[in-house]
C-alpha positions in Angstrom: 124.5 177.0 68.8 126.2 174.8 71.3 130.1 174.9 72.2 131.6 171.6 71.1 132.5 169.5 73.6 135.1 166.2 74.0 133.4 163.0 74.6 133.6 159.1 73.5 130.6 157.4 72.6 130.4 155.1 75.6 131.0 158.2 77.8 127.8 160.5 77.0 126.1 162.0 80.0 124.7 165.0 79.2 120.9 165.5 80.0 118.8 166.1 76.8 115.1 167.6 77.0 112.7 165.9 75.6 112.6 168.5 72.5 116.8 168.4 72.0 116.3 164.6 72.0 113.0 165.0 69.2 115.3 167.2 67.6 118.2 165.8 67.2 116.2 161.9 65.9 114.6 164.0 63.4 117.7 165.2 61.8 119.8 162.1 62.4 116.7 159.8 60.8 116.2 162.3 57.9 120.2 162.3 57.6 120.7 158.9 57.3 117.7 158.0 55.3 118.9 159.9 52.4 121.6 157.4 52.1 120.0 154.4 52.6 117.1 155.8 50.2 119.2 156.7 47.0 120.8 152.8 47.6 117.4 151.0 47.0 115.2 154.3 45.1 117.5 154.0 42.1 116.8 150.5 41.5 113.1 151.4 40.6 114.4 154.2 38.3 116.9 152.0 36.2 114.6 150.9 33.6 113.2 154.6 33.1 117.5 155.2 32.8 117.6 152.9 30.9 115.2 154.0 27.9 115.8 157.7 28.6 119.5 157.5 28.3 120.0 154.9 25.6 121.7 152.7 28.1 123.3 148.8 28.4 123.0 146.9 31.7 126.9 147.9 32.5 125.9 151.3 32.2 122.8 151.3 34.4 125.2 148.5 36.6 128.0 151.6 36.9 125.2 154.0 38.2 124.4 151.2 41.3 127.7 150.7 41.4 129.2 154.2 41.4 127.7 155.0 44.5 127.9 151.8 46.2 131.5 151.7 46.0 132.6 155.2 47.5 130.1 154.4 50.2 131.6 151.1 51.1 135.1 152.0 50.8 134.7 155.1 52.4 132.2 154.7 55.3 134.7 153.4 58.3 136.9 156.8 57.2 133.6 158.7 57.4 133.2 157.5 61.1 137.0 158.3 62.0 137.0 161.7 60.9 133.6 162.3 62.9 135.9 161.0 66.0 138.3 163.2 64.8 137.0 166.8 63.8 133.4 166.5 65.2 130.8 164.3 64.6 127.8 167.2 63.6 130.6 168.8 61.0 130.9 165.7 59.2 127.7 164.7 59.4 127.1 168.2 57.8 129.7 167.9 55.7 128.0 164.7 54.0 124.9 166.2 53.9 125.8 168.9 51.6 128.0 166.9 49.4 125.1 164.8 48.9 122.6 167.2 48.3 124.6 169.4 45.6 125.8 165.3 44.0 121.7 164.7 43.7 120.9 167.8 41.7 123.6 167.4 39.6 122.2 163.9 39.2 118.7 164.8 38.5 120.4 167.7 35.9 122.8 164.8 34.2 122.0 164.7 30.5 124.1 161.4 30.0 124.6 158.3 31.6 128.7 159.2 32.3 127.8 162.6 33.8 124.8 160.7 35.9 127.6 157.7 37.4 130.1 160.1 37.9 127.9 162.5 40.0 126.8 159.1 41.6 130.1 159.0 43.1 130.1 162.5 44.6 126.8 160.9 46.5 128.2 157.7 48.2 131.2 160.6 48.7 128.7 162.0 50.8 126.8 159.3 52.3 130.3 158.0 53.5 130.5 160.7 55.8 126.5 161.4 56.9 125.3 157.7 57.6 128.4 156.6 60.2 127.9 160.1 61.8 124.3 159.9 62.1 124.4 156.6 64.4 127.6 158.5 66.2 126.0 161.6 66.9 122.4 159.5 69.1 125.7 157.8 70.6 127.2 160.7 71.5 124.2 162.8 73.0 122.1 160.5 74.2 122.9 158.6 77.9 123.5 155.4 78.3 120.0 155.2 79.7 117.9 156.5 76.8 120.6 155.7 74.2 119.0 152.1 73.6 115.8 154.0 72.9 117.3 156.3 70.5 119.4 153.9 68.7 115.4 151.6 68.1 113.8 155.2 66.8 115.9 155.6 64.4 116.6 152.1 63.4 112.9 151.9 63.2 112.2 154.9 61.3 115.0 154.8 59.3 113.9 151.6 58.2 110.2 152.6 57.2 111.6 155.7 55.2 113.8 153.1 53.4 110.5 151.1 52.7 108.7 154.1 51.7 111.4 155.3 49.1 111.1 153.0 46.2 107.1 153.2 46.5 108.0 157.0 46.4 110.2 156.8 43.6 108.3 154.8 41.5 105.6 157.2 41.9 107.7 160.0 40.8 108.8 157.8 37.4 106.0 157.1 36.7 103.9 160.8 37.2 107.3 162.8 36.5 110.6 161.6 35.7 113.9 159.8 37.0 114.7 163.0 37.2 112.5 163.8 40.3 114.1 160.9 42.3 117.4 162.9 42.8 115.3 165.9 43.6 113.4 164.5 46.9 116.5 164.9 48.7 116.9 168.5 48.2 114.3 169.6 50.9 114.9 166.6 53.0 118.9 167.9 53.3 117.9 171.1 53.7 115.2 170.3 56.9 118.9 168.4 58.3 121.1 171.4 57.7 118.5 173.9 59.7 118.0 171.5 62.3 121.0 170.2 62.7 122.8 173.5 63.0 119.8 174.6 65.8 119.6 171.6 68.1 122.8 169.1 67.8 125.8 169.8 69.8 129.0 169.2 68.3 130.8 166.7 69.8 134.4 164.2 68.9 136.3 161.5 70.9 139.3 162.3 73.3 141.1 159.5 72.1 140.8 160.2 68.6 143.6 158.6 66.0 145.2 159.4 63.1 142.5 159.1 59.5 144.6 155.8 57.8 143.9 158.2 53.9 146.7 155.2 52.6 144.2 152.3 53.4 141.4 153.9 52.3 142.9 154.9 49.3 143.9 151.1 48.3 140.8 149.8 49.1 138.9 151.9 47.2 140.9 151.5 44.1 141.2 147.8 44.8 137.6 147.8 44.9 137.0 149.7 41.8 139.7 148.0 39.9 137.5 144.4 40.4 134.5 146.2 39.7 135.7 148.1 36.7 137.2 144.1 35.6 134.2 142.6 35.7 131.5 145.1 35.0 133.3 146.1 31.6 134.0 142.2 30.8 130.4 142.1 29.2 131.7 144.3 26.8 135.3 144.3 26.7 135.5 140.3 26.9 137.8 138.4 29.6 140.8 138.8 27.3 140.9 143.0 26.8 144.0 144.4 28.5 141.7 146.7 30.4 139.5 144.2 32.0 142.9 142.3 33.0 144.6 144.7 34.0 141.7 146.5 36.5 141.2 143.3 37.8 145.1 142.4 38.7 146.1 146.2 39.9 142.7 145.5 42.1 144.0 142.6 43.7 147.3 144.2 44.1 145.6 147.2 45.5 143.8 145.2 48.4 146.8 143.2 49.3 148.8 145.6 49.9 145.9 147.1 51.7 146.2 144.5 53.8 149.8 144.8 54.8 149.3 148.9 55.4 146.6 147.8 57.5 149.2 145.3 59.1 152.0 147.8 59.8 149.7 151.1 60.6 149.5 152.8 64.0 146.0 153.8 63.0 144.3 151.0 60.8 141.1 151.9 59.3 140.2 148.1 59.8 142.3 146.5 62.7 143.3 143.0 61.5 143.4 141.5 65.3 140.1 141.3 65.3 140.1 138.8 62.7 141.9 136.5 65.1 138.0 135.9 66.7 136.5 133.2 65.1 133.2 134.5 65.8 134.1 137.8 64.1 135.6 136.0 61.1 132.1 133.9 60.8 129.8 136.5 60.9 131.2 138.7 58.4 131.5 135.8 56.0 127.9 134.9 56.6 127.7 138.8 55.8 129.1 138.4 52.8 127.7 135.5 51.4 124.0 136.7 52.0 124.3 140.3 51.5 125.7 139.6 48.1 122.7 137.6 47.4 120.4 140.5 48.5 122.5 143.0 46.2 122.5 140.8 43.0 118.1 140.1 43.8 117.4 144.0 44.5 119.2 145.1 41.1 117.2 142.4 38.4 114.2 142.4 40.4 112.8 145.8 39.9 114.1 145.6 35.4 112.1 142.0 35.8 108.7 143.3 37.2 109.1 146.7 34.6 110.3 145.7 31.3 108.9 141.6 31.6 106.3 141.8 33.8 104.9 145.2 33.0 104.1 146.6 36.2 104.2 150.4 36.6 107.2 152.0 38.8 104.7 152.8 41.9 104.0 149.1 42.0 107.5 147.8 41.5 108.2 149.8 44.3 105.7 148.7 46.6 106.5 145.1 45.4 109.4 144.6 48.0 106.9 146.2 51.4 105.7 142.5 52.9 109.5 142.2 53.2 110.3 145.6 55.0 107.2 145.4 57.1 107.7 141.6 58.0 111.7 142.5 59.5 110.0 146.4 60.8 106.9 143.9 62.6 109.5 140.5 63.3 112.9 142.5 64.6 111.9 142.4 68.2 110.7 138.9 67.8 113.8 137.3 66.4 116.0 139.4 69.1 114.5 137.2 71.5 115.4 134.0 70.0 119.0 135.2 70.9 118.1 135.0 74.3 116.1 131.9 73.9 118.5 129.5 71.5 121.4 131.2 70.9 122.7 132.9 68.2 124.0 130.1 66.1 120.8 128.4 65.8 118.7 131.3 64.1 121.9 132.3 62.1 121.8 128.8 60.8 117.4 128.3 60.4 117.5 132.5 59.0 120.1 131.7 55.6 117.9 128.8 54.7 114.6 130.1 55.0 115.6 133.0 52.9 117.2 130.3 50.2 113.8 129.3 50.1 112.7 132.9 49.3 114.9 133.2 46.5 114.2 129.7 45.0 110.2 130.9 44.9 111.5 133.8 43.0 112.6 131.6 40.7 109.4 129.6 40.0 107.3 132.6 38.0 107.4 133.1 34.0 106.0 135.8 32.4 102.8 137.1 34.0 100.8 136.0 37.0 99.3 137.7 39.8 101.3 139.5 42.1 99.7 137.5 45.0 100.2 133.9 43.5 103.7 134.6 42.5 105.8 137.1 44.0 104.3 137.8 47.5 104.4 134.2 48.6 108.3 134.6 48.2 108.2 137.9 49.7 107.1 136.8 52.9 109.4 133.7 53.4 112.2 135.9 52.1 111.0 138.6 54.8 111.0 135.7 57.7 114.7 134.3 56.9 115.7 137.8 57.0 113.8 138.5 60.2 115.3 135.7 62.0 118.8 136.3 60.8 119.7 140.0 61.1 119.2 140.8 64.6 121.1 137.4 65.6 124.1 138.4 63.4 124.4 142.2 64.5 124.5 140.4 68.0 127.4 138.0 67.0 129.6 140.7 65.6 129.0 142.9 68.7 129.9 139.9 71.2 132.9 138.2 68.9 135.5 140.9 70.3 136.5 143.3 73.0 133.6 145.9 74.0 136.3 149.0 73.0 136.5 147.4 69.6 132.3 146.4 69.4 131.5 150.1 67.2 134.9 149.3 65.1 133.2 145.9 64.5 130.1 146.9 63.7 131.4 149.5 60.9 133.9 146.5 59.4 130.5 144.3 59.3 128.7 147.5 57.9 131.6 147.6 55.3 131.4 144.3 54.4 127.8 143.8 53.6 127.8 146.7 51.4 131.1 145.7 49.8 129.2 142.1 49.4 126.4 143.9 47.1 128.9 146.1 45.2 131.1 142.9 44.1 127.4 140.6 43.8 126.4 143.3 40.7 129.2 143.6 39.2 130.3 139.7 39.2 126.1 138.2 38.9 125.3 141.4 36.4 127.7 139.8 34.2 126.6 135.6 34.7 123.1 137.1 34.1 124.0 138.7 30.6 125.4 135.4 29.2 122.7 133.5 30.6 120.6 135.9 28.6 122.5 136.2 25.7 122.6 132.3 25.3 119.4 131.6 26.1 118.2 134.9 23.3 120.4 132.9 20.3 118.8 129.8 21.3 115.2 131.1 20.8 116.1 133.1 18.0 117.8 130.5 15.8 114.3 129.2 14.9 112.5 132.6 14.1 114.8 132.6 10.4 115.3 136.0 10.8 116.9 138.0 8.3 120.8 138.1 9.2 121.1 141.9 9.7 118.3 141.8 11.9 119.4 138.6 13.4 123.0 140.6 14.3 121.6 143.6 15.8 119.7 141.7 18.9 122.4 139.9 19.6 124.8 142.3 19.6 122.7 144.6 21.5 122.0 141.5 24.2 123.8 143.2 27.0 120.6 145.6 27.9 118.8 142.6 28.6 115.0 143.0 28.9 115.2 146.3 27.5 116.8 145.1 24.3 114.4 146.2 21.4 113.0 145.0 18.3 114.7 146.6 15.3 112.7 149.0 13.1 110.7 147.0 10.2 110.1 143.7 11.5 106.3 143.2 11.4 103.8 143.0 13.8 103.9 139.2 14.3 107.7 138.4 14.3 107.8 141.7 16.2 105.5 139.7 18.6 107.9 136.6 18.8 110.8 138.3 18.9 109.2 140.1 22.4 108.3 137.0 24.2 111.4 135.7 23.1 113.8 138.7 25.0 111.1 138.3 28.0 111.7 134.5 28.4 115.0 134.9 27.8 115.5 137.8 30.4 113.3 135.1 33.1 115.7 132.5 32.4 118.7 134.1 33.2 117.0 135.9 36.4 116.1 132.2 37.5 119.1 131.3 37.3 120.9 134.2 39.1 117.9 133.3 41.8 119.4 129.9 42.2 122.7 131.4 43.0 121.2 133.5 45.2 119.8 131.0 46.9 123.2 129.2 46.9 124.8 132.0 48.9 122.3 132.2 51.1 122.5 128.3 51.8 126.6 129.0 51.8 125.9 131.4 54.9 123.7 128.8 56.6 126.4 126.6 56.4 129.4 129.7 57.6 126.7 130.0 61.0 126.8 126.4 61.6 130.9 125.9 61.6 132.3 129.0 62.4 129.5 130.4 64.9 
């Protein structure tokens, strides 16, 4: 093992063999990919959750949720401490919290014990997926650092393709079980190497960890989720679901004035002061909430309506992984070429046209004729938009502050899909619910069987028929929850395709 040694990011110049520098991408990309794995591979499982564990759509919600929360609210304090105590110890440090969280995930024998060892894992990933990017920073020069940064982006993005097909696979031939379990040898080949080849390394300027602000934020985060998750249930009026929701906002406000009056802020509120910087994290916001809300129904709609198997579900999204992998070099060009404001304006609205193509299918179809089509133009908006916006929030302040920017606009966009499930989740089970009375008012069902579907509406299209209803009603009563379910996933489509028109609209006055 190597010494540790004090450097900032901008300042790496050791020399790295080619083997250290293979080395060191293998663990960083197998590192990192764990994390952005479990926060699409879980998707393709939540129906499988679903049955297995007798579960509603907020409970299956809480286990997206769960993890997406302590991962957002915890990821800029994940960088900091890497800055503070050393970047491989962290990064190690995250690994194994995330490893021991996924078996006690794929060993949970109830939904509470699986979401609350879901939290342990965005625990973890808080700390292992700022590190992983900060540790190529760190060792790599500024000459092959470009390089390094494009490997892993690359790869890290084909193994985050890769994981739902692999996952599905696994639900399908195994169990959900098994899709907590693939990360057991994958954190153990990052521990061996990681100990072997990376140097330990932390910044010489390194400030205080700001615990208060993270702290607030993450229970003014979880008190608006909690609010507006549990409000399916609870209803708007239950002291719990008010009061979650008002100690949130009082939570991030006075996050906000810690983060005014602390020598160390965990987000700097100057840099809020550039317009630029203020744009593109809107724009952030608005279209990373629509991903978040489309990547949770999507998978329940192609599984429980359209009755494809979980390998296929998961390799329903690839046109759109391979289209940004094959189009990423391509669109950072048209920086270059037009600007950033143009493509950040063209990107939002191709995608809106994505989403509103998602919302043209009913039940059944080819893949090919109904979903692919909307794939591919929700792939291109995509392509054009994300390299275009990374470069906005990079340029719209200082070059010291450009990595602190970068893991705000990191923050935000995962923020944006924790708040989009938890607020959409709950506008797509009353569109259900009242578009389920509606079709059932004119089966004349018997009133006990009448009051059981719709008081069990909130698992959406994995509601099921009550015992003793015979095989034609039976019948009915299916195509009823399945039209019912592609209603209200049309409709959470068009909002989607709202949000993304509302970031078109963010590029085209504030960028």
């Amino acid at each position: 093992m190597k010494a540790p040694h004090d450097e900032g990011p901008a300042n790496a110049t050791n020399s790295l063999s080619p083997k250290s520098a293979a080395w060191i991408l293998a663990a960083t990309i197998l590192g990192s990919s764990m994390g952005f794995i479990d926060g699409t591979v879980v998707n393709v499982a939540l129906p499988a959750l679903q049955a297995s564990l007798h579960a509603t759509v907020v409970d299956v919600q809480w286990v997206v949720e769960s993890y997406g929360l302590f991962l957002s609210a915890l990821i800029l304090v994940g960088g900091a401490l890497g800055d503070s105590i050393g970047r491989r110890l962290t990064f190690l440090i995250g690994v194994v919290i995330f490893a021991a969280a996924s078996i006690a995930c794929a060993l949970s024998s109830t939904v509470g014990q699986l979401i609350a060892w879901r939290c342990l894992q965005g625990f973890g990933a808080a700390f292992l997926v700022p590190s992983s990017l900060a540790i190529i920073s760190a060792t790599f020069d500024e000459k092959s650092r470009g390089r390094a940064i494009g490997t892993w982006s690359g790869f890290t993005a084909i193994t985050t393709a890769l994981g739902p097909v692999l996952g599905g696979w696994l639900v399908e031939h195994a169990s959900w079980h098994w899709v907590f379990y693939i990360n057991i040898p994958l954190a153990a080949a990052v521990i061996v190497i990681s100990l072997r080849h990376i140097p330990e390394t932390r910044s010489t300027d390194a400030s205080r960890i700001d615990w208060v602000g993270a702290a607030l934020v993450t229970i003014g985060l979880g008190g608006l989720v909690y609010g507006f998750i549990e409000s399916a249930t609870l209803g708007w009026h239950h002291a719990f679901v008010i009061g979650s929701l008002a100690g949130g906002v009082l939570s991030l406000s006075a996050f906000v004035f810690v983060e005014m009056r602390s020598q160390s802020p965990m987000v700097p509120l100057h840099l809020f002061q550039s317009r630029k910087f203020v744009g593109a994290n809107l724009l952030t916001l608005f279209l990373y909430s629509a991903l978040g809300a489309f990547f949770f129904l999507f998978p329940m709609n192609l599984i429980q309506v359209q009755h494809y198997s979980a390998t296929a579900t998961g390799a329903a999204g690839l046109p759109l992984i391979v289209l940004m992998f094959l189009l990423s070099r391509w669109s950072g060009g048209l920086v270059a070429r037009y600007g950033a404001r143009t493509p950040l304006i063209i990107g939002p609205l191709i995608a809106a046209a994505g989403f509103l193509l998602f919302a043209r299918p009913s039940v059944g179809g080819h893949y090919w004729t109904t979903f692919f089509p909307a794939f591919v133009v929700l792939g291109v908006g995509l392509s054009v938009s994300v390299a275009p916006l990374t470069t906005v929030v990079m340029s719209s302040v200082a070059q010291d502050h450009a990595g602190t920017a970068s893991g705000i606009n990191n923050a935000v966009a995962r923020v944006a899909g924790v708040l989009a499930i938890a607020i959409l989740g709950v506008v797509a089970v009353v569109a259900f619910s009242n578009h389920l009375q509606h079709s059932l008012a004119g089966l004349q069902l018997a009133p006990d069987i009448l009051h059981s579907l719709q008081a069990n509406a909130i698992r959406l299209a994995g509601l099921e028929v009550p015992g003793g209803v015979s095989g034609a009603l039976s019948s009915r009563i299916h195509s009823a929850i399945a039209n019912s379910f592609v209603s209200a996933f049309r409709s959470i489509m068009m909002i989607c395709a709202g949000l993304s028109a509302a970031s078109a609209a963010v590029a085209w006055r504030k960028i």
